[in-house]
Phi, psi and omega in degrees: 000122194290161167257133236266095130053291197269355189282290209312326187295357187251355179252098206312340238243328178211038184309322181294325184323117172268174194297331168305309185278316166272020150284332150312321192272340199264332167263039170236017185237159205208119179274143182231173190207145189227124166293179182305112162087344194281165190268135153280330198196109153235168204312146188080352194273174184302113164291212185113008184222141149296158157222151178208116166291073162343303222211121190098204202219161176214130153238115212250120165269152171206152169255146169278187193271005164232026177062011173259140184299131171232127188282111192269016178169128172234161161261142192256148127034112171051020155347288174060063174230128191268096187302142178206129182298118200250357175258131176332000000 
């Protein structure tokens, strides 16, 4: 499902982008929406996705050699950072 134009255009990351080009971008891109804690990505599984934060918060977690969550990076509220799965 292409993504509506005007989501990309809220986005400083593709801010140069003319309309021709993000209509392009926008029909190879897909919007998804994540609850409170849900995962998006875990360690070992396949990247191969981009994330660019529209809206929300974000956290990037890892667990330790003692089994407690240690948080290694957040996006604060509109962030508008462009996420890439950064753990092996």
């Amino acid at each position: 499902m292409a993504c509506n134009p005007e989501i990309l255009r809220q986005v400083p990351l593709f801010a140069l982008l003319d309309d021709d080009e993000t209509a392009v971008l926008a029909g190879q891109v897909e919007v998804k929406s994540f609850g409170a804690r849900q995962r998006i990505y875990k360690i070992g599984e396949p990247g191969g996705q981009a994330y660019v934060m529209v809206s929300g918060s974000v956290r990037l977690t890892t667990i330790d050699e003692d089994h407690q969550e240690v948080v290694a990076d957040a996006a604060p509220d509109h962030g508008h950072r462009p996420r890439r799965n950064r753990l092996p």
